[in-house]
KOLBATOR-833530 format. One line per field, with one value per atom (N, C-alpha, C): x, y negated, z negated; atom name; residue number from 1. Coordinates in nm, 3 decimals. Each point is the difference from the previous one (the first is absolute). Example, Ala and Ser with C-alpha at 12.3 -4.5 7.8 and 13.67 -1.06 7.14 Angstrom:
xx = 1.319 -0.089 0.090 -0.035 0.082 -0.077
yy = 0.569 -0.119 -0.120 -0.105 -0.119 -0.109
zz = -0.780 0.000 0.000 0.072 -0.006 -0.073
a = N CA C N CA C
k = 1 1 1 2 2 2
END
This chain:
xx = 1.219 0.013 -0.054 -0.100 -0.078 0.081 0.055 0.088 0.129 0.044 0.096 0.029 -0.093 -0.041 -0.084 -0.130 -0.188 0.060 -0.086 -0.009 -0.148 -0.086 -0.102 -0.069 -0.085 -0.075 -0.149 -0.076 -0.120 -0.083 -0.091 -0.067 -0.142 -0.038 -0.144 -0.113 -0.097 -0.111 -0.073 0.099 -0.089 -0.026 0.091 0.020 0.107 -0.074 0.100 0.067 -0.034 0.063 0.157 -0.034 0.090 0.085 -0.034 0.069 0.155 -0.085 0.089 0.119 -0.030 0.072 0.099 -0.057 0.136 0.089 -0.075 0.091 0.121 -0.036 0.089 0.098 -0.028 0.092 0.083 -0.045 0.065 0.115 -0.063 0.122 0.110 -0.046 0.122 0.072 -0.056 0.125 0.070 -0.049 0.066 0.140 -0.039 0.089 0.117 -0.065 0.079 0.144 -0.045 0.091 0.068 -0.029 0.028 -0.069 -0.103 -0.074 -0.100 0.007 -0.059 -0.200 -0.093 -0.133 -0.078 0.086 -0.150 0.070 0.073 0.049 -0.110 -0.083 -0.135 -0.113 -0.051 -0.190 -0.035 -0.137 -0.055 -0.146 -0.077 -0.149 -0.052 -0.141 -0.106 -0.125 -0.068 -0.104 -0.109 -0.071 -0.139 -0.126 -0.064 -0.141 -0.130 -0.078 -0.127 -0.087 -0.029 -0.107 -0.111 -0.131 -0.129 0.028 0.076 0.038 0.054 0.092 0.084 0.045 -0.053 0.043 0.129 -0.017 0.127 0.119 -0.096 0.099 0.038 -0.072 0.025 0.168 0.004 0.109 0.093 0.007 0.095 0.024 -0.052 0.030 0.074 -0.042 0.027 0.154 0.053 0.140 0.087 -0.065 0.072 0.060 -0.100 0.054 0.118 -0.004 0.077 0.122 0.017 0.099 0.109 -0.066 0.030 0.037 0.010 0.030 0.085
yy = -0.473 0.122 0.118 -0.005 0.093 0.044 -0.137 0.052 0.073 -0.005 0.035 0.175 -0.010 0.118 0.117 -0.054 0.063 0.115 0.095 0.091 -0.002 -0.069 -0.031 -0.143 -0.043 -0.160 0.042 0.000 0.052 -0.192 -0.034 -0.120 0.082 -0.071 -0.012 -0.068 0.004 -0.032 0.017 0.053 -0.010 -0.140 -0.102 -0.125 0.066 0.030 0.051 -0.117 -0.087 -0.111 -0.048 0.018 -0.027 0.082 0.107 0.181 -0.065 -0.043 -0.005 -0.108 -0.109 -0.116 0.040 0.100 0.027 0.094 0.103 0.085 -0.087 -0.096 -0.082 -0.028 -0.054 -0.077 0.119 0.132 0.054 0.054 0.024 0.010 -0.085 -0.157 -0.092 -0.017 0.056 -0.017 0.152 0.108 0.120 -0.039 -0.096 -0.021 -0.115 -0.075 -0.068 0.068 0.107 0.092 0.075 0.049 0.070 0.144 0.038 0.127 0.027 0.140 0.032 -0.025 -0.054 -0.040 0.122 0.098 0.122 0.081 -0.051 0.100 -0.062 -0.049 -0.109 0.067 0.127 -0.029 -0.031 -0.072 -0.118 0.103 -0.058 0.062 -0.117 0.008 -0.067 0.051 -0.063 0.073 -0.070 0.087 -0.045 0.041 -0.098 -0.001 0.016 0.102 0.007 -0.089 -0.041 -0.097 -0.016 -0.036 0.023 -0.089 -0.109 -0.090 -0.006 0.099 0.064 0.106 0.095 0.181 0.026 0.068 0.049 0.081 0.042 0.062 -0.121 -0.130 -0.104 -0.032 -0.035 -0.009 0.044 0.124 0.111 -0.047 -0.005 -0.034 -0.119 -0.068 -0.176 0.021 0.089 -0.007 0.098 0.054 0.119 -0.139 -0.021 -0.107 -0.110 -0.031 -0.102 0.090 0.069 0.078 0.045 -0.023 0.056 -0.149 -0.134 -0.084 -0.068
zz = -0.913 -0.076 0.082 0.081 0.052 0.137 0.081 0.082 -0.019 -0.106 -0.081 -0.011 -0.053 -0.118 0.038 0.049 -0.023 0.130 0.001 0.071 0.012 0.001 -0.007 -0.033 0.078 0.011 -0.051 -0.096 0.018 -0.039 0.134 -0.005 -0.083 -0.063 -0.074 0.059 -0.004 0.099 0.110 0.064 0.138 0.129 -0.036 0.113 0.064 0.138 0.101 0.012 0.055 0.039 -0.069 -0.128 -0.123 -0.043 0.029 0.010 0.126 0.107 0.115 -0.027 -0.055 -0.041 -0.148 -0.071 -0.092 0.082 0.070 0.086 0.057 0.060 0.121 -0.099 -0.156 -0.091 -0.032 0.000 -0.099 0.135 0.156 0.072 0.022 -0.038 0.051 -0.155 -0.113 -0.098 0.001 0.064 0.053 0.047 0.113 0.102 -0.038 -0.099 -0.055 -0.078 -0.048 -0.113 0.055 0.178 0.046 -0.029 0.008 -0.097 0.121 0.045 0.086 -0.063 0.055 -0.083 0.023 0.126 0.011 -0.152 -0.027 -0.173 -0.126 0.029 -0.107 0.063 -0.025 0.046 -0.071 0.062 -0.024 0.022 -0.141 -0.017 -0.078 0.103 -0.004 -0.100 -0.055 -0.083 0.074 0.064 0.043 -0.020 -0.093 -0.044 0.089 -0.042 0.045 -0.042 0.152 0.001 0.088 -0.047 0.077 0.141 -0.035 0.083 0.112 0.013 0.044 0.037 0.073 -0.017 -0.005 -0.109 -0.039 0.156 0.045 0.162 0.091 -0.044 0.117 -0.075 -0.168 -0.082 0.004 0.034 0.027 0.185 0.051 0.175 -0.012 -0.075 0.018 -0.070 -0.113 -0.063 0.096 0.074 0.052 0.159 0.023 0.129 -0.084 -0.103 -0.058 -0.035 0.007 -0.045 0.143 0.084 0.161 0.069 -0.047 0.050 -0.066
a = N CA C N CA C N CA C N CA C N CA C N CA C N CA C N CA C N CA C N CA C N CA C N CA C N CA C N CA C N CA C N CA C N CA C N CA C N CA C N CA C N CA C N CA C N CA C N CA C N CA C N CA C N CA C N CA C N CA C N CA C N CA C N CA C N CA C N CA C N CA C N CA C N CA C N CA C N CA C N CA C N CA C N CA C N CA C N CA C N CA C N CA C N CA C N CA C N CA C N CA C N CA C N CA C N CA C N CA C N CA C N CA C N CA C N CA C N CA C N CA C N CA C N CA C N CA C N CA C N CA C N CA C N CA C
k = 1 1 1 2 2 2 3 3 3 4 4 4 5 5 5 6 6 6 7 7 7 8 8 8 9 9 9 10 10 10 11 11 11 12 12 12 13 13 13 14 14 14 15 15 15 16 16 16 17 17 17 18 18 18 19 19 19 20 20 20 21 21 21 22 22 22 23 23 23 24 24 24 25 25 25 26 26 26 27 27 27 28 28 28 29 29 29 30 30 30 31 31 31 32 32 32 33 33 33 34 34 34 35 35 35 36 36 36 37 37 37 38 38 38 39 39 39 40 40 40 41 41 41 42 42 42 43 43 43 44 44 44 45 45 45 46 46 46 47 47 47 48 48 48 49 49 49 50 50 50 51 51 51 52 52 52 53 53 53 54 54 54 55 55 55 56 56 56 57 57 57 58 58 58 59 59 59 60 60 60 61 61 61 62 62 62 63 63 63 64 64 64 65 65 65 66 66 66 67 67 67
END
């Protein structure tokens, strides 16, 4: 439906990792349909955390996004 349709992917959470792995799905059922996938942005929600700096979060999706 999302490859279909969405003009927008918005992931919830904040797992880059997991961000990257629906991305990949949502380009190969793009490609499946024939549907150009840069026509889907794709947004990440990333949580502040003590754990984690929030600027490392933002570096770490920005590199995942570039590969």
């Amino acid at each position: 439906m999302v490859a279909a349709h969405a003009d927008l992917r918005n992931i919830p959470g904040g797992d880059i990792d997991d961000a990257v792995r629906r991305s990949a799905q949502l380009d190969h059922y793009c490609a499946e349909i024939g549907r150009d996938p840069a026509l889907s942005a794709r947004i990440i929600v990333l949580q502040v955390s003590q754990k984690q700096p929030t600027q490392d979060a933002i570096g770490k999706a920005i590199d995942a996004s570039h590969s």
